[in-house]
Phi, psi and omega in degrees: 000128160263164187265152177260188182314315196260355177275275212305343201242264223289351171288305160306317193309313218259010205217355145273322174295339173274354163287321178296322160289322163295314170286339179270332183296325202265345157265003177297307189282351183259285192136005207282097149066034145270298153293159207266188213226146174239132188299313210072245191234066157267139172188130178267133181287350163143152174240168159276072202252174232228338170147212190281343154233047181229128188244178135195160198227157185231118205211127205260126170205119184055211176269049183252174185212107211227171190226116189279178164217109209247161182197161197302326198247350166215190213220100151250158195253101189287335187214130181235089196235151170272148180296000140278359162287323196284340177275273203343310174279320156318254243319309226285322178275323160320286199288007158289277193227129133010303160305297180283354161293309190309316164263065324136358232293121167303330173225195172275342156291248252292346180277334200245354177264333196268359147280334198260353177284330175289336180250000000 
């Protein structure tokens, strides 16, 4: 008895995707490059983008606070403080006025957008 052509190619069809389910169920379960990997106390704090490969980012690691400039071909580091320098300066600004808390930028996109809005 023969098989025809169009049995044999959907036979083949059906016997690469169940391989393709296999390998994924067995790398679901192994753990193998699914899950996502934890910074521990790396996290980036929001980015900014600036356009289609250019970011910049606020990125938390132990107590620094560090502010990239990320572009398609390198990572430069524009800003680096530690996180009690960043509560220092709120606090700092508080306790002028009411007003000037108010203006204020909580982080560093909002420091660099409320700068590209002044020129």
């Amino acid at each position: 008895m023969e098989v025809s052509p169009l049995i044999s190619a959907i036979l083949s069809f059906i016997f690469v995707i169940g391989l393709l389910l296999l390998t994924l169920w067995f790398m679901r379960t192994k753990g193998i490059g699914v899950t996502p990997r934890t910074g521990g106390d790396l996290y980036v704090v929001q980015t900014l983008r600036l356009g289609t490969k250019h970011n910049l980012s606020v990125v938390k690691y132990g107590s620094r606070t560090l502010l990239l400039g990320i572009s398609g071909q390198q990572i430069s580091l524009l800003d680096n403080q530690a996180s009690a320098d960043i509560s220092t300066f709120e606090s700092a600004a508080a306790e002028q006025s009411p007003a000037a808390a108010e203006q204020v930028p909580t982080s560093f996109a909002e420091h660099f957008k409320s700068l590209l809005v002044k020129r």
